[in-house]
N, C-alpha and C positions, 0 to 999 in steps of 0.2 A: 210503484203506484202511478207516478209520470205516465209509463211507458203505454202501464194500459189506458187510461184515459185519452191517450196517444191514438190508440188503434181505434177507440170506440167513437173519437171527433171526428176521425178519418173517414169512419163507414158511414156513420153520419152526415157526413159532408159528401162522400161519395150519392147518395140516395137522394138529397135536397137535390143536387145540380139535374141527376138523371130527373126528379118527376118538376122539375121549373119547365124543363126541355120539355117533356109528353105534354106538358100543360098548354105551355104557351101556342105548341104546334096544333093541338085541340082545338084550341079559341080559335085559330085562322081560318081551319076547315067551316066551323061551324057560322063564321061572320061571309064567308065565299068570298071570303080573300085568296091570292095565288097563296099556294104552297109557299113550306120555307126552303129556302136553301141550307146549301150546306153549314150555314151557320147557325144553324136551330142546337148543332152539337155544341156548340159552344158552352152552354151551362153545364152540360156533360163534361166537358172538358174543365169548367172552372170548378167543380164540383173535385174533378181528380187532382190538379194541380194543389187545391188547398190541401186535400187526405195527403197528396205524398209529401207534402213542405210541412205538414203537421207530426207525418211519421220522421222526416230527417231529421225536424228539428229536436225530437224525443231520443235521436241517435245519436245527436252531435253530443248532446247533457250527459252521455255516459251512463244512464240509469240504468241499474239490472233492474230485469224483468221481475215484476210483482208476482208473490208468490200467494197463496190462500191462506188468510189466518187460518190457523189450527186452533180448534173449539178448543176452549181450555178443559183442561183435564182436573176434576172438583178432587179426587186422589193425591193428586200431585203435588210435593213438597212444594213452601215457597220458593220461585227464583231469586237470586241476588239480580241486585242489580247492576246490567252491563258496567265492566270495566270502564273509566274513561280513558280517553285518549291521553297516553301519556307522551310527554315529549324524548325525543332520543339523543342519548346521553353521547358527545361529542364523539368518544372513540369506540364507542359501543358497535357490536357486527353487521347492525344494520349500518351506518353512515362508515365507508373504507378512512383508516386511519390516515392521518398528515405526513405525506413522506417525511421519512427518516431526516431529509435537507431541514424541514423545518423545525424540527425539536431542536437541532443544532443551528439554529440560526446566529445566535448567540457568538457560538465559539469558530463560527464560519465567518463572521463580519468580523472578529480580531483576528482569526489566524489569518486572512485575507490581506489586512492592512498589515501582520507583520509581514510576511512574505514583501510586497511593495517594497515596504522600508528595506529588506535585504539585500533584491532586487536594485532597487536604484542606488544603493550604500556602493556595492559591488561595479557595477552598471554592467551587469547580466542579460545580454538580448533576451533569452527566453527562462521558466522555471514554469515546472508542472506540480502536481500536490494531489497524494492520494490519502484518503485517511477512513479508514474504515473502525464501527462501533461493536464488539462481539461479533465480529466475521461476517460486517453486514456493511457493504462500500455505503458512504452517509455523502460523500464528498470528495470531488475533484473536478482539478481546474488547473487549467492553463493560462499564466500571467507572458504577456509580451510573443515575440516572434522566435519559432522553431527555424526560420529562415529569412534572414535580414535582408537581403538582396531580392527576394522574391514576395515578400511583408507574406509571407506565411506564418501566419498565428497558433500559440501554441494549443494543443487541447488535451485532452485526456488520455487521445489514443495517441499521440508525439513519442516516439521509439527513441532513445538516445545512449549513449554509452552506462552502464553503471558499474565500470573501473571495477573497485575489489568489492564488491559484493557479490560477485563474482565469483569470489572464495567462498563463502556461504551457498552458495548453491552446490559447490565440488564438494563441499563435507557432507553434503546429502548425498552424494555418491558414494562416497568412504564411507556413511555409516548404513546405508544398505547394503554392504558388501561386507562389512562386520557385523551386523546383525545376519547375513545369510554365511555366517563362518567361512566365508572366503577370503578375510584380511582382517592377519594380525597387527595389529598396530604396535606393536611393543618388542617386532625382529627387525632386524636390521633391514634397511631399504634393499639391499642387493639382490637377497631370497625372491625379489619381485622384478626388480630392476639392475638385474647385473651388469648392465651396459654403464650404471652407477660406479666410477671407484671405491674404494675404501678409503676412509679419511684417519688422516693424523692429526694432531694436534700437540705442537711442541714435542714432538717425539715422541709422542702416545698414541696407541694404536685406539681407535674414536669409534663409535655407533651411532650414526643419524640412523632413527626411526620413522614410524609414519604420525605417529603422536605428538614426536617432537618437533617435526616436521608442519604439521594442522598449526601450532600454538605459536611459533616461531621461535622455536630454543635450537635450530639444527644449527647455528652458525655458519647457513649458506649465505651468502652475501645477498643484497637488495641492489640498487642500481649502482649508488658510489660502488668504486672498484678498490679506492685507495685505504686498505686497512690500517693504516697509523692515525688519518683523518677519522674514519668511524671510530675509534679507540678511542681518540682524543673528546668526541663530541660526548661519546660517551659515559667516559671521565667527568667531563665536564656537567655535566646532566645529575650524575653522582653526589657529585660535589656540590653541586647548588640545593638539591631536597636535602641532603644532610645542615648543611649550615643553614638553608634554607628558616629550620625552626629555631637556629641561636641568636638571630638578630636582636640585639640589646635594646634597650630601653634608651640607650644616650643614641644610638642608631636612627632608632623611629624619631625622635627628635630632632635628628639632624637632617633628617628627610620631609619633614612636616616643615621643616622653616626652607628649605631646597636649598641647602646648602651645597655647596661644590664640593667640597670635602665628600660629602657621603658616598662618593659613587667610587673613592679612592681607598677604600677600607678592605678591610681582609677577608668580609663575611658577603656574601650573594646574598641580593636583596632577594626580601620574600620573594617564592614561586608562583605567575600570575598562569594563566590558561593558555598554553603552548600548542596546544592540538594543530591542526589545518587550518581550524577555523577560526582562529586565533590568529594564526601568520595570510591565513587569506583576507583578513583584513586591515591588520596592521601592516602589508606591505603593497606594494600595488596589485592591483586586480587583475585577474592570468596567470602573475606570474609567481610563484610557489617555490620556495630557495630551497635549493638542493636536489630533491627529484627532476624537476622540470627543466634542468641543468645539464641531466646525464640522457647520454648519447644514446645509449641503448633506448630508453624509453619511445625516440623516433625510429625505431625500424621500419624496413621498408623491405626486408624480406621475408619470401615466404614459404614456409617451414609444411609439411607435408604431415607429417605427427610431433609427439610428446618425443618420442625417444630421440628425433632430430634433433628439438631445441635444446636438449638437454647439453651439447657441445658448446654452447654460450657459456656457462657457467661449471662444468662437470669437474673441470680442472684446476680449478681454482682452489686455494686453499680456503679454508675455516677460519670465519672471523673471530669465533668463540668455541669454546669446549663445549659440545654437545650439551644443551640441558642448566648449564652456568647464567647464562644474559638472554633476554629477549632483544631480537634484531630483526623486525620486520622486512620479511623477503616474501616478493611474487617470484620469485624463482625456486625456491621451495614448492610451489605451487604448481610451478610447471613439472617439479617431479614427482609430486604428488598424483597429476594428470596420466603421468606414464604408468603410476605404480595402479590406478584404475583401470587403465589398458590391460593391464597383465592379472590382475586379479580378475576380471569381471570377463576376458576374454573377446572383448567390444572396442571398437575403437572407442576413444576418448567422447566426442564428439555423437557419437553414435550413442552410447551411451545414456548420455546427458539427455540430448530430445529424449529420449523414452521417458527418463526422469520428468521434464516438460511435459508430456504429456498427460502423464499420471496427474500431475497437479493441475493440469488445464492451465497451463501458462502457454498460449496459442503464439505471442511474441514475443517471446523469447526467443534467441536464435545469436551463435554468434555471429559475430563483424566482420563482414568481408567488403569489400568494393564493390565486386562485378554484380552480384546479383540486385536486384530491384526489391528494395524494402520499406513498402508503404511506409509514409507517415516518420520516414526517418527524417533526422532535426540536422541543422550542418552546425557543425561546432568550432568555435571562435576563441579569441587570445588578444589581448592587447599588445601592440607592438612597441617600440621605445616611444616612438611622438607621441603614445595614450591613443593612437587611432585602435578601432576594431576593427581586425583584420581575422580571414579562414584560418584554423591551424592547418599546418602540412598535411599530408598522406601519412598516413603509416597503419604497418600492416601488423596487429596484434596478434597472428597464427603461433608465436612463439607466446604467448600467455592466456589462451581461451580458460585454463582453470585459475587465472589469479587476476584475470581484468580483463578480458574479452570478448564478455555477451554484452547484446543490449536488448533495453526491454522497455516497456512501460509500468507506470502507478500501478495499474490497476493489475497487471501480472506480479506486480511486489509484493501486493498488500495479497494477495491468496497463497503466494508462498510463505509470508507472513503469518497468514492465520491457521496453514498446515503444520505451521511450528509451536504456533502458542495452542491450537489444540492437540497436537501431540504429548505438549508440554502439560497442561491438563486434565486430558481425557481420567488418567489414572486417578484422579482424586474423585471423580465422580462414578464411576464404575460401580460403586456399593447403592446409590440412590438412582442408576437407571443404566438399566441391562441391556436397555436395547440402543447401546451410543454404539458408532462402529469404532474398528479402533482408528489411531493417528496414522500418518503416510508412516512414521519412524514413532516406535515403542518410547512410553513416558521413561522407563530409566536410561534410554540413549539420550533423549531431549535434556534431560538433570546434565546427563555426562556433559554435554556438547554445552551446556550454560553455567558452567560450576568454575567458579573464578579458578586460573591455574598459577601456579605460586612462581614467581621470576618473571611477570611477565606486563607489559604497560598497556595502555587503553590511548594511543595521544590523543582520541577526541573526547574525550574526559578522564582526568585525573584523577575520578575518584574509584574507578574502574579497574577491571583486570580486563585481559585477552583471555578466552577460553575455548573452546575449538571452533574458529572462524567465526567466531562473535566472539562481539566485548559485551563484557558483563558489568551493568553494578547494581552492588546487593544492599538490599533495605536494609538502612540506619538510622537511626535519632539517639544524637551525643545529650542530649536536656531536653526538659520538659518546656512544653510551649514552643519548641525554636524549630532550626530546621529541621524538615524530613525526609529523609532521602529515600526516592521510591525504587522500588526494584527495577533494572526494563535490560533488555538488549538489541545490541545495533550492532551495524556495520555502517563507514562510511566508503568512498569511491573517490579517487582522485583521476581524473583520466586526460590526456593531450585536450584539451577542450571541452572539458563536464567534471561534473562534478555532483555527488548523490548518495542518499543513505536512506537507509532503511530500519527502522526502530519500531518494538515491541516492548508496549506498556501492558503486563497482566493485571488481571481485577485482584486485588488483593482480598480475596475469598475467604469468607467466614462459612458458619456451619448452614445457614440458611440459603444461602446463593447454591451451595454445592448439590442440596436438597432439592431447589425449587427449579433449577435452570441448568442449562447444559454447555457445553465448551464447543468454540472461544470466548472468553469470556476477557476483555481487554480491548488499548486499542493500538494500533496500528498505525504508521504512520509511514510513506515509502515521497522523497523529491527527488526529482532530476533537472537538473541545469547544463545548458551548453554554453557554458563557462569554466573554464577549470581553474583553481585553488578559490574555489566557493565555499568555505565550512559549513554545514548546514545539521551537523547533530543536537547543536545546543536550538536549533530554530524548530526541529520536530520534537524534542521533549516540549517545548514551551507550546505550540500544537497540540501535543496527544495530550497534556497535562490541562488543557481549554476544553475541550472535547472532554475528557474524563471527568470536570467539573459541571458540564451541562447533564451529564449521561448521572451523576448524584443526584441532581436538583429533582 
């Protein structure tokens, strides 16, 4: 209605100015006064100037154009009347929802400040944090410097070692290669890797597998070389969970008052949290007893294949009977490596990226020197004076499958969430047809996460080892008390970093399974260029923040 009243002041105006002008120039003729000049157009002109500042100003109001009432129609039901305006509901399709950062603001302002306190506990130049909600990144971030000497700060895309996680991504090797019936895991390693001896044990003719081999029961040795020392520690280790639970009543009393006597008795005090991250901080920071100790771990040469490195270790005897004790070996890993060369027909390496690519893990790549790799982090050690000082060179080509790629968060946390929907996919399958399937079949995912019996968890006790994860399984001993949630992880100890990688699934009832689709959990992937940093017990406490706002 504006618009046209717009147009009709305009014409109007336009018509006043033209007959002001014919008039006034009339009057001059007829008084025999001189003619007017060219400004007699002027009212013509003030006439158009108002029409067009009358039409713009009808433009700039945004009014649509008036339309003719329509005669009413005496036939015609009554109309209701116009809907009002109603307002729009915060998450509603018209207004775009609040990034995912802010639903979790919550559990990103504490797991924030715990990280800090880790951080400065340790005194860690750099640590990064990925943590994704149902296979959906919500968060990450970079605390401190990827590069101390050059104050390069850390961020999301920061590339750093992640040691044995490592192994977790070669079992994704072995189990596409046993899902395509190309490797049994249950013959003898030779059928694959005859360059492999045959092993004895105390006069017994022996079978390492590749099963045995995944879980760590082949009794290849780890970095100590001295088997009386590993025998003993782990006697010792025996010896303490068994007495562990008979400590008496006059005991705890005599420890409650700190008595000197107590520490002189027959029985091992209770068993407290021994993992990494346990001794990475009850001992000084970098340095890590035992591994970080053995020689092999700094190599500095470099190995061409799997089958090469396997001369480090091939001929050594067996520290245990196949199958009998779990004995954590990246050297198992490395023959693990070779035995995916010979099954899959690929170099090791070759291989793997394909693996990488499938998942769209773009950064992933092993660790070499020579080449140039963005955003790579340099990684550090405390020296005897507590200064912070580079670690050495060394060239991991002799364990690219048991601790030699490196990567970022955000390539974690999607291998991550290729395992927990793998891990899922199958329970939804009856309530929507159209999910695609997992990278690896849900009964490989069961296998590869299904605690395996003889075998330890050190970054948590209450755990198994099961094929290149550790596992632990949902319990509550009483009502009300604790509750133990299901997840699994790997962590990474490497010459200078340290980093894990842990999957908390949703523990799904019948309506989640119905109404929503996998992954459904979360995820949690740090890396630190610091080595004997524990960091398992600091991403459950993480994904368990995170899985507390994702209820609310």
């Amino acid at each position: 209605m504006y618009r046209l009243l717009s147009a009709r002041t305009a014409r109007a105006a336009t018509l006043g100015g033209w007959a002001w002008s014919f008039g006034r120039r009339r009057a001059h003729q007829r008084a025999g006064l001189p003619p007017l000049g060219p400004g007699w157009a002027g009212g013509l002109g003030l006439g158009l100037g108002l029409a067009l500042g009358v039409k713009l100003a009808g433009g700039l109001r945004g009014a649509a154009p008036a339309q003719p009432a329509a005669a009413p129609d005496p036939d015609a039901s009554p109309q209701a009347e116009p809907p009002q305006e109603q307002s729009v509901a915060p998450w509603s399709p018209q207004t775009p929802a609040p990034p995912p950062s802010r639903c979790f603001a919550r559990a990103i302002e504490s797991s924030r400040d715990l990280l800090h306190r880790i951080k400065d506990e340790v005194g860690a130049p750099g640590i990064v944090v990925g943590v994704s909600v149902d296979g959906k990144e919500v968060w990450s971030e970079g605390l401190g410097y990827a590069d101390v000497e050059n104050r390069v700060p850390c961020k999301p895309e920061t590339v750093m070692r992640i040691a044995s996680i490592s192994k977790s991504l070669t079992m994704v090797a072995l189990a596409k290669l046993w899902e395509a019936g190309k490797l049994d895991l249950d013959i003898p390693v030779q059928h694959y890797v005859p360059e492999f001896p045959e092993k004895e044990y105390e006069g017994e003719k022996v079978s390492v597998t590749t099963r045995l081999l995944i879980s760590h029961l082949s009794g290849i040795r780890h970095y100590e070389k001295d088997m009386k020392k590993v025998k003993e520690e782990k006697a010792y280790k025996a010896l303490k969970m068994m007495k562990g639970t008979m400590v008496s009543d006059h005991e705890r009393e005599l420890k409650e008052k700190g008595s000197r006597n107590s520490d002189k008795n027959d029985f091992a005090k209770p068993k407290t949290e021994q993992d990494p991250e346990a001794k990475g901080r009850n001992s000084k920071p970098g340095k890590k007893k035992n591994d970080f100790e053995q020689g092999e771990l700094y190599l500095k040469e470099k190995f061409e294949n799997s089958i090469e490195s396997l001369r480090l270790f091939k001929n050594d005897p067996l520290f245990f009977k196949p199958g009998s004790q779990f004995l954590y070996s990246t050297f198992g890993y490395t023959l693990l490596a070779a035995i995916v060369e010979r099954a899959s027909g690929y170099k090791y390496l070759d291989y793997m990226q394909k693996i990488f690519q499938d998942l769209d893990m773009l950064t992933t790549v092993q660790e070499e020197n020579e080449p140039v790799i963005y955003n790579r982090a340099r990684f550090y050690v405390y020296n005897k004076k507590r200064r912070l000082v580079n670690t050495p060179y060394v060239d991991n080509s002799y364990k690219w499958a048991g601790g030699g790629f490196l990567s970022t968060v955000g390539d974690l946390l999607k291998f991550g969430n290729a395992m927990l929907y793998g891990y899922q996919v199958g329970l939804f399958k009856n309530s929507n047809e159209n999910l695609l399937p997992g990278y690896l079949k849900p009964e490989t995912m069961v296998m590869m996460w299904t605690p395996v019996p003889n075998t330890e968890m050190s970054w948590d006790k209450e755990g198994k080892y099961a094929m290149a994860w550790g596992v632990v399984e949902k319990k509550q001993t009483y009502g009300s008390c604790r509750k133990q949630r299901h997840y699994a992880s790997h962590t990474g100890g490497a010459v200078g970093a340290s980093s894990v990688l842990l999957v908390l699934p949703e523990e799904l009832d019948t309506e989640a399974i119905d109404n929503k689709v996998p992954p459904r959990g979360i995820v949690v992937s740090i890396i630190c260029n610091m080595q004997s940093v524990g960091l398992n017990s600091t991403a459950l406490k993480i994904a368990l923040e995170f899985d507390k706002d994702r209820a609310d």
